[in-house]
C-alpha positions as CSV (number, residue, x, y, z in Angstrom):
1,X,-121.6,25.3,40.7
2,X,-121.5,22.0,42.6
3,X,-121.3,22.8,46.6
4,X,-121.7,20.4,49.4
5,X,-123.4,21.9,52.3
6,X,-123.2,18.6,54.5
7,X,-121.9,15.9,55.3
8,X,-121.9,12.8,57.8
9,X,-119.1,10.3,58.5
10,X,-120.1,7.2,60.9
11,X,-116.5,4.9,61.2
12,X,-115.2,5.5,57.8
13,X,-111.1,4.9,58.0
14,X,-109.8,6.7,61.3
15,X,-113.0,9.0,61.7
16,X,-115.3,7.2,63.9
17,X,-117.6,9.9,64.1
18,X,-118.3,13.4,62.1
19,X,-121.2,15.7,60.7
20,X,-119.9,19.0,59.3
21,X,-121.2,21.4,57.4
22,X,-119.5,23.3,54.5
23,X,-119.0,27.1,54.1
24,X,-120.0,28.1,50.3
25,X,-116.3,29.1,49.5
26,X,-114.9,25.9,51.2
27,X,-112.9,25.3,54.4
28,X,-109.0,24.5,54.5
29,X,-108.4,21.7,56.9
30,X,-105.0,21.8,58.8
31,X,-103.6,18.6,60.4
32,X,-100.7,16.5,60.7
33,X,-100.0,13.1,58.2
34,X,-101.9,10.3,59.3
35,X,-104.6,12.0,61.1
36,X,-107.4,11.8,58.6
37,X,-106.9,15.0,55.9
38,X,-106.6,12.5,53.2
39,X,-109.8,10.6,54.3
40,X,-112.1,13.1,54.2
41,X,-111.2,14.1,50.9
42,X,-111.7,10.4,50.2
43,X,-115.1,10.5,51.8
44,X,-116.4,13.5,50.0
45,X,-114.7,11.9,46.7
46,X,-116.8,8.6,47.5
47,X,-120.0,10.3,46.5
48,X,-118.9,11.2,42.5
49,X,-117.3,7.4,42.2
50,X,-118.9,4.9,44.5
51,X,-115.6,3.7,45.5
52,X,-112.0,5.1,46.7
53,X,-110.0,7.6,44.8
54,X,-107.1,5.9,46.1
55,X,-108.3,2.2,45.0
56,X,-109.1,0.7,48.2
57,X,-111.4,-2.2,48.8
58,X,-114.7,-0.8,50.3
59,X,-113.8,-3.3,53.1
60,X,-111.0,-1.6,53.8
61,X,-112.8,2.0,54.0
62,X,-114.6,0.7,57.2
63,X,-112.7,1.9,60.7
64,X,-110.9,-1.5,62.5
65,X,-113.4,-2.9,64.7
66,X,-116.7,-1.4,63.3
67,X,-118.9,-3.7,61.4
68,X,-119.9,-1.2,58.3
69,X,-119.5,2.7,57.2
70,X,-121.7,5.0,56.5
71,X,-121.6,8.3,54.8
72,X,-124.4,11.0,54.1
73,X,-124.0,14.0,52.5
74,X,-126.8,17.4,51.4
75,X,-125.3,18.3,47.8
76,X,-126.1,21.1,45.5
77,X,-126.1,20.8,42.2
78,X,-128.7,22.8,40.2
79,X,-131.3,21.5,42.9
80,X,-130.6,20.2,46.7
81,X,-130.1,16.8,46.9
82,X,-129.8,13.9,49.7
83,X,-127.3,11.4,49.4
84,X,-126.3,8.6,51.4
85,X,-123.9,5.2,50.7
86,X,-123.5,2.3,53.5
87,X,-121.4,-0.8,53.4
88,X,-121.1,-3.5,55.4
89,X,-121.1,-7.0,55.1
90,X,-120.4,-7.4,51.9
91,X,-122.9,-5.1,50.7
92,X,-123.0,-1.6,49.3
93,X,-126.1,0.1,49.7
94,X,-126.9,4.0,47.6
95,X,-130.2,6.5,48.5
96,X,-130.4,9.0,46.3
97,X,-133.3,11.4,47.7
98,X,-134.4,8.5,49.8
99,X,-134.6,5.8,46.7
100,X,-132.4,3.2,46.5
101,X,-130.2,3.0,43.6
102,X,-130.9,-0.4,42.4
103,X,-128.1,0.1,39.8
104,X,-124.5,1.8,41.4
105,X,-124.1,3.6,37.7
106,X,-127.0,5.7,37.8
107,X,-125.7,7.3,41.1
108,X,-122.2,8.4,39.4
109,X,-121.2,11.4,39.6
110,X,-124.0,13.0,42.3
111,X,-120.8,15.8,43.5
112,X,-119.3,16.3,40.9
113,X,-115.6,16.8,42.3
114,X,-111.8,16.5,41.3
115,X,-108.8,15.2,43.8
116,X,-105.5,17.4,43.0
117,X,-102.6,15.7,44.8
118,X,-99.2,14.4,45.0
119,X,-100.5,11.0,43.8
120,X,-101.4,12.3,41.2
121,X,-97.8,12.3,40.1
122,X,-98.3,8.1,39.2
123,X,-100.7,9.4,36.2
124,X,-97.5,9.9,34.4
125,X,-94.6,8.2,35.8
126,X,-96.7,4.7,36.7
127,X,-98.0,2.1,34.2
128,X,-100.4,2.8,31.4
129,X,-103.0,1.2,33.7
130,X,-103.0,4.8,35.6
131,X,-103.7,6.6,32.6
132,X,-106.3,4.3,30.9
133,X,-108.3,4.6,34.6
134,X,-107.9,8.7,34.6
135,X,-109.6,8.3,30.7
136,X,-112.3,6.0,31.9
137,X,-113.1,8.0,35.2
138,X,-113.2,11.2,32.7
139,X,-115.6,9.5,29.8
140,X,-117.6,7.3,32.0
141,X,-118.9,10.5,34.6
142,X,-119.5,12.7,31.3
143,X,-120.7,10.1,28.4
144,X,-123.5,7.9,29.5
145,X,-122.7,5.5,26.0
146,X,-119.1,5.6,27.6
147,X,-120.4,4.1,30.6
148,X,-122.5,1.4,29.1
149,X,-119.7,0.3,26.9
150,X,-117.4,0.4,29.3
151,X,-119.4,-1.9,31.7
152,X,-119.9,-4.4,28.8
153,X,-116.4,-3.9,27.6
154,X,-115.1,-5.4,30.8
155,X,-118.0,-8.1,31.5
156,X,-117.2,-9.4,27.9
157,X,-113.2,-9.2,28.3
158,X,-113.3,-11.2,31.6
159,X,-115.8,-13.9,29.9
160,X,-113.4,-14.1,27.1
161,X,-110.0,-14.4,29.6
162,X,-112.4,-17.4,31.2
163,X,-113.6,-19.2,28.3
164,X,-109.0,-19.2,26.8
165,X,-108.5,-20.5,30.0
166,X,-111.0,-23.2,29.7
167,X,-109.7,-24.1,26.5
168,X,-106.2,-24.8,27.7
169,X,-107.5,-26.9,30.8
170,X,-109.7,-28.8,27.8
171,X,-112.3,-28.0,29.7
172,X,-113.8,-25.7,26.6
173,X,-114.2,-25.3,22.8
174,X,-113.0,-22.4,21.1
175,X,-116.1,-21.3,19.8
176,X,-116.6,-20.4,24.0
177,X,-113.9,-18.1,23.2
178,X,-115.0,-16.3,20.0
179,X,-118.9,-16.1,21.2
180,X,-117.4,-12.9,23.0
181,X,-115.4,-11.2,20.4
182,X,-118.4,-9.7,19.1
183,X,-119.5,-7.6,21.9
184,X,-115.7,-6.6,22.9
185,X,-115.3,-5.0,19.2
186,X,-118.6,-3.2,19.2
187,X,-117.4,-1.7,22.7
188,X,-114.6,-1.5,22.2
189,X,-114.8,0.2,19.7
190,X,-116.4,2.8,21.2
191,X,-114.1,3.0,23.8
192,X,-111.6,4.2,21.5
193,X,-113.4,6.6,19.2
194,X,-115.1,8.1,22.5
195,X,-111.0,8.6,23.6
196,X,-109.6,9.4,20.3
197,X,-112.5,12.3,20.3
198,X,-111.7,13.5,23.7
199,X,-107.8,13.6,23.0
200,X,-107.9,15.3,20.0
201,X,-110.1,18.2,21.6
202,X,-108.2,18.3,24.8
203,X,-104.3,17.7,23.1
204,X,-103.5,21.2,22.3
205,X,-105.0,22.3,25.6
206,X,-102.7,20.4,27.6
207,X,-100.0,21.7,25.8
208,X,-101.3,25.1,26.4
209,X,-102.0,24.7,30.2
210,X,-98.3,22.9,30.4
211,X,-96.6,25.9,29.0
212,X,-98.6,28.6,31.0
213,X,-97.8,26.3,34.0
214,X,-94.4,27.4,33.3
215,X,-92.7,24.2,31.4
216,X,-90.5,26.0,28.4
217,X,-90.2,23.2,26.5
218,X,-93.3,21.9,25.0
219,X,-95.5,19.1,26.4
220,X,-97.5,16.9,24.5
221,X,-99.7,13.9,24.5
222,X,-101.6,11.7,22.0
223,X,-103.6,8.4,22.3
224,X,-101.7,5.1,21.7
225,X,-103.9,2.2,20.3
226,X,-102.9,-0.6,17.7
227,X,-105.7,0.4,16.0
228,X,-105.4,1.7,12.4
229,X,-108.3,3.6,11.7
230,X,-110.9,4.7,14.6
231,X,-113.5,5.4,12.0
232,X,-113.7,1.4,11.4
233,X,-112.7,0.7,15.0
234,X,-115.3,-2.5,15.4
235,X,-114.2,-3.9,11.8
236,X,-110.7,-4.1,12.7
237,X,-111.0,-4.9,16.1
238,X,-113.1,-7.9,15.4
239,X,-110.4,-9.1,12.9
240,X,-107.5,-8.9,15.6
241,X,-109.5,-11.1,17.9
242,X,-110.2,-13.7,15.6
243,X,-106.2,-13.7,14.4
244,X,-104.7,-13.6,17.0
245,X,-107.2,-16.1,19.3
246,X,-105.4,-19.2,19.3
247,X,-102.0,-16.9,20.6
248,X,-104.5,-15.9,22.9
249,X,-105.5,-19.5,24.0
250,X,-101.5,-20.3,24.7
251,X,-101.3,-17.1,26.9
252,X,-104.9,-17.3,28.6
253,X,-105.3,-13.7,28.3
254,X,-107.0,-11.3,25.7
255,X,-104.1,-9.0,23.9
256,X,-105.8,-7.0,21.4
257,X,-108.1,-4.2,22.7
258,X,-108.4,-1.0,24.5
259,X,-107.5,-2.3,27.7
260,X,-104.0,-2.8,26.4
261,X,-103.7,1.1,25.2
262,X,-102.2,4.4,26.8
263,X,-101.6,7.7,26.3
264,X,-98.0,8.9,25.2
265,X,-97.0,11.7,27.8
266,X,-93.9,13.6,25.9
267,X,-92.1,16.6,26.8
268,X,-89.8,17.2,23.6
269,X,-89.5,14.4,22.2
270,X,-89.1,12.1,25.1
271,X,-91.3,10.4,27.4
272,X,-92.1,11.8,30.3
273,X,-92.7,8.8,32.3
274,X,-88.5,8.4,32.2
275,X,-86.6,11.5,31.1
276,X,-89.1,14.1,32.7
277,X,-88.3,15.5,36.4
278,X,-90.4,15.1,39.4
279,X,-91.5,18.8,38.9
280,X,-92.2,18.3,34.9
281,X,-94.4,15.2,36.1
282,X,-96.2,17.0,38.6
283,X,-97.0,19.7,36.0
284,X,-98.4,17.2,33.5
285,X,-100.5,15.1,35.8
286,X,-101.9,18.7,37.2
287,X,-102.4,19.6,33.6
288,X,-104.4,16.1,33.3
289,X,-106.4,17.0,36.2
290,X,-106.9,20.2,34.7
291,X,-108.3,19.0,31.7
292,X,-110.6,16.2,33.8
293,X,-112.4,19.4,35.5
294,X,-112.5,21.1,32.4
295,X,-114.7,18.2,31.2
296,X,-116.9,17.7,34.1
297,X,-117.5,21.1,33.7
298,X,-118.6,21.1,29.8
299,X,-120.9,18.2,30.9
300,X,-122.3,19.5,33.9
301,X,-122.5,22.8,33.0
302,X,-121.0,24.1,36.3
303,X,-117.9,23.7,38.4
304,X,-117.1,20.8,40.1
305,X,-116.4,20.6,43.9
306,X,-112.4,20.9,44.4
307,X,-110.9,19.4,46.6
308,X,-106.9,19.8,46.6
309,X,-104.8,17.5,48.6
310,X,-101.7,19.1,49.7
311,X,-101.3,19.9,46.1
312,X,-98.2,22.0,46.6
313,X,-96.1,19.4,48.2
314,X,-92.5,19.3,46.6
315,X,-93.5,22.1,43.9
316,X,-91.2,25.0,43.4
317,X,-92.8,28.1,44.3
318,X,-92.5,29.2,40.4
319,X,-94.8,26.3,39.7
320,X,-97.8,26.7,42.2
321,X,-98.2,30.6,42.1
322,X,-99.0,29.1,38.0
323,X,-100.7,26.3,39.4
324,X,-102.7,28.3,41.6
325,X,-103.3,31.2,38.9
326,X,-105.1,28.4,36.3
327,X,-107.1,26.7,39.2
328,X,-108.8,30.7,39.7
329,X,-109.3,30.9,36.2
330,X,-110.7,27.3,35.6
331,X,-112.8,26.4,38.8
332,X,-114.0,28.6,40.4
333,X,-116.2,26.8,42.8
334,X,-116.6,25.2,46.1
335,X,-112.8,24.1,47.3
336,X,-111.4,22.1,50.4
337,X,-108.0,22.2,51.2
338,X,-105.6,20.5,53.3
339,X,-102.2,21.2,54.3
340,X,-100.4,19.8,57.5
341,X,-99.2,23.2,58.9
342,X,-101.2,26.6,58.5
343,X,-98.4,27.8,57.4
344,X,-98.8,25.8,54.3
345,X,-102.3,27.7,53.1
346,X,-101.2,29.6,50.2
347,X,-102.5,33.5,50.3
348,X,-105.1,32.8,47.8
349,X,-106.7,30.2,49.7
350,X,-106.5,32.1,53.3
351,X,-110.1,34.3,53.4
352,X,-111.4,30.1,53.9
353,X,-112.8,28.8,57.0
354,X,-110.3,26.7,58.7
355,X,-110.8,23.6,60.7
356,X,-108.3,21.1,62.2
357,X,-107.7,17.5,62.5
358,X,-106.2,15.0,65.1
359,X,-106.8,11.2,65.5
360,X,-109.7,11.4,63.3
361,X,-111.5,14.0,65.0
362,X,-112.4,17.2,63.2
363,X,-113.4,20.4,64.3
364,X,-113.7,24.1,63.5
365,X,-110.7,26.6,64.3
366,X,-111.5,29.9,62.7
367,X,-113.7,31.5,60.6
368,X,-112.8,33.5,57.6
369,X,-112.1,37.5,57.9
C-alpha cells in the first residue's frame, strides 16, 4: 500500500511551521473550521497532483507574509522515496529523490491518495467542468497516453481559440485556425475512447456501489459526447472542426471536442444534478470517489493513501455506516481523518492516533489503544 511516513510543512496556508510523522494505520486530526484540517489534507494531496485539490493558485497556497512554501514529504510506495515541492516567486520547483523534475508530469502521482469530502458534492450538482476534471485527474494519474494527449489536447485547443480570435481582429488567416485541428482530433480522440473505455468498465460498478450505499432506486451514469462512433473518433472529429470553423471564427471559441462533454449522473430517469437530494448527491459523488480509488488501485497495484475530509458531514447515519462499510472493503490502506469534534470519529476509525489542531499548529493528543 501507499503510506507516508513524513512530512514537512514551512508557511504553506495557515501552517507556518510543521514536521510530523505518520503512524502506519493513519492519525485522525481533531480541530475546529478554519484552523488548518483542510490544509493539511491539501498539503499531503499536493504531492499526487502538483497543485490544489481545491483549485487554488499556487500563489495563494503560500502563508500571508512569507515569500514561498515549501513541503517535503518520506513516501512509501513499493520502495521509500524522498519528495519535496517549493514555490515562490513565480516558480515551482519538484526533487524527486534529490533530482529535479525538469518536467512537473513525470512527478504525478508520487502518493498516490484520494480526498473524500463534502466538496465533493459539486462533482454532481456543479457544471460539467467538475466532472470532465474528476475524469482527467482519474485517466491522466493511471494512463501515461492519457496524460500526453491531454497535455497536447489543451496546448492545441488554446492555439486554436488564439488563432479564431485573430481572425476576427483581421489580424489572421484562417488557415492559422485549421493548422491546429489536426492535433485536437488525434487527441482528442483519445481523450474520448480512453473515457468511453473507462465508463463502460466502471458504469455498472457505480450502480452497484450506489445501491449497496443504500439508494433504492437505481443510479446510473454514462458518458455524453457529440461523437457518433468512438471507434472513428479522430475521423469525425476532424470533420466537425473543419464545419463548423467559420461558426467558430464568429464566437472566438472552439465548440466541438471533448472539452465540451460530461457525464450524465441519473437516478431513475432524472438527472441528479436537479431532481436528486443533497444525500442522493453525496452518495453518487462518494460513489465517484469510490470508483477514482478503485482505479489508482488497478494501476498502482496497491492502495492509495486516504485521506477523508469530514466525510460524514450532513449524511444520515444510514448512509455512512454504508459508506464506511465499502471504504473497509475497498481501501484498505493508510487513512487520515479529520473531524472538528472527537466526538465526530466514527467507531471504525477510533483505534487511530489522534492529533489536534489550532491556528495552524499541529500536535499529537493520544495514541491509539
Amino acid at each position: 500500500m501507499a503510506r507516508l511516513k513524513r512530512i514537512v510543512l514551512r508557511d504553506f496556508r495557515n501552517i507556518a511551521r510543521a514536521d510530523l510523522t505518520f503512524p502506519t494505520d493513519g492519525v485522525v486530526l481533531i480541530g475546529d473550521n478554519g484552523h488548518g484540517k483542510t490544509n493539511l489534507l491539501e498539503a499531503i494531496y499536493y504531492f499526487q497532483l502538483l497543485r490544489s485539490v481545491r483549485g487554488a493558485r499556487d500563489a495563494d497556497l503560500v502563508r500571508f507574509g512569507a515569500a514561498a512554501f515549501h513541503l517535503h514529504a518520506t513516501v512509501e510506495t513499493g520502495a521509500e522515496h524522498e519528495l519535496s515541492v517549493g514555490f515562490g516567486r513565480g516558480r515551482k520547483k519538484v526533487m524527486v529523490d534529490g533530482a529535479e523534475s525538469k518536467r512537473l508530469s513525470s512527478a504525478l502521482g508520487s502518493l498516490p491518495a484520494i480526498v473524500i469530502s463534502p466538496r465533493d458534492v459539486a462533482l454532481v450538482s456543479g457544471a460539467p467542468t467538475e466532472r470532465r476534471r474528476f475524469l482527467d485527474v482519474a485517466l491522466a494519474l493511471t494512463s501515461p497516453r492519457y496524460l500526453n494527449a491531454l497535455q497536447k489536447y489543451r496546448g492545441a485547443l488554446v492555439r486554436r481559440n488564439a488563432a479564431l480570435r485573430g481572425v476576427t481582429r483581421g489580424a489572421q488567416s484562417d488557415e492559422s485556425v485549421a493548422v491546429w485541428e489536426p492535433e485536437l482530433a488525434s487527441s482528442g480522440a483519445i481523450l474520448l475512447t480512453e473515457r468511453v473505455a473507462w465508463m463502460d468498465r466502471h458504469a455498472s460498478e457505480f450502480t452497484r456501489l450506489s445501491a449497496a450505499i443504500g439508494e433504492a432506486e437505481p443510479m446510473t451514469m454514462q458518458y455524453v459526447t457529440a461523437i457518433t462512433d468512438p471507434r472513428d473518433a479522430a475521423a469525425e472529429l476532424a470533420d466537425t472542426l473543419a464545419r463548423k470553423r467559420s461558426l467558430d471564427i464568429r464566437r472566438g471559441l472552439t465548440e466541438a471536442g471533448p472539452h465540451r462533454d460530461d457525464i450524465a449522473l441519473r437516478i431513475g430517469n432524472h438527472a441528479l444534478r436537479t431532481f436528486g437530494s443533497g444525500g442522493q448527491q453525496r452518495t453518487a459523488a462518494i460513489t465517484l470517489r469510490l470508483l477514482e480509488a478503485e482505479t489508482l488501485k488497478a494501476y498502482a497495484g496497491s492502495d492509495p493513501v486516504l485521506l477523508l475530509d469530514d466525510p460524514f458531514a450532513e449524511l444520515d447515519s444510514h448512509r455512512s455506516a454504508h459508506i464506511l462499510t465499502l471504504l473497509q472493503e475497498m481501501v484498505t490502506g493508510q487513512t487520515i481523518l479529520t473531524v472538528p469534534r472527537a466526538g465526530d470519529i466514527p467507531a471504525d476509525f477510533s483505534g487511530l492516533d489522534r492529533w489536534s489542531v489550532r491556528d495552524g499548529i499541529i500536535s499529537a493528543t493520544s495514541r491509539a489503544i
